[in-house]
N, C-alpha and C positions, 0 to 999 in steps of 0.2 A: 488479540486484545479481548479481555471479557468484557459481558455487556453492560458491567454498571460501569467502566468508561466509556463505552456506546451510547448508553443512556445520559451520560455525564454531559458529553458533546453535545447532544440533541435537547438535555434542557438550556441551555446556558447557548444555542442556537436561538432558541425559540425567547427566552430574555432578552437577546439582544435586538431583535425583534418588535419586542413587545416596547420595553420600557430601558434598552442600552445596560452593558457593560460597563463594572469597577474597572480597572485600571489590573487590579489584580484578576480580576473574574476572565479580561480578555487577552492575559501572559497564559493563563492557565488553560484558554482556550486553544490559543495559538501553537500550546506544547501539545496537548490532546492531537488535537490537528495534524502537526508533523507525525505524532508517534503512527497514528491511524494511516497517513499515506504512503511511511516508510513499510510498514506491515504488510500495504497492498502490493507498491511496488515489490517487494521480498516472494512475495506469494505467486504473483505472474510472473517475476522471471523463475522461481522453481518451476511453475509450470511449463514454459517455454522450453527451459533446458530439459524436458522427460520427451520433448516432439520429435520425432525421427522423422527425415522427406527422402522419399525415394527419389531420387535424380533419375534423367532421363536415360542413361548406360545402364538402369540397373542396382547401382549403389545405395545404400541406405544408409543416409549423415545424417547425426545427433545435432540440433540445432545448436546445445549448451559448446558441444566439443567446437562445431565448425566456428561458431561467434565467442568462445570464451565462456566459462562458464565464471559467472558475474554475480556469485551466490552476495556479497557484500553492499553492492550496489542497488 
């Protein structure tokens, strides 16, 4: 996400705040919003799926392989 949608979020945070939300100002927030938390979820499960754990025989399992790797979700 670049940051004049970061920025975007954070003013129209801070209006709503202050002095409230159009009707359109808070559809448009509400989409920011989803797109920023789909982006985070995306981000820690790639990072999850890069975790290898040793088990205790010895083994070394990929967390993405053992739980699915869930690149979509």
């Amino acid at each position: 996400m670049d940051q004049n949608k970061i920025k975007r979020i954070n003013e129209l945070y801070r209006k709503s705040k202050a002095e409230g939300l159009t009707d359109a100002e808070r559809k448009e927030q509400k989409i920011l919003r989803q797109e920023y938390l789909e982006l985070v979820k995306r981000n820690l499960r790639s990072q999850l799926n890069n975790i290898d754990i040793e088990e205790k025989d010895g083994t070394v399992v990929n967390l993405g392989e053992k739980y699915g790797s869930q690149e979509g979700n």
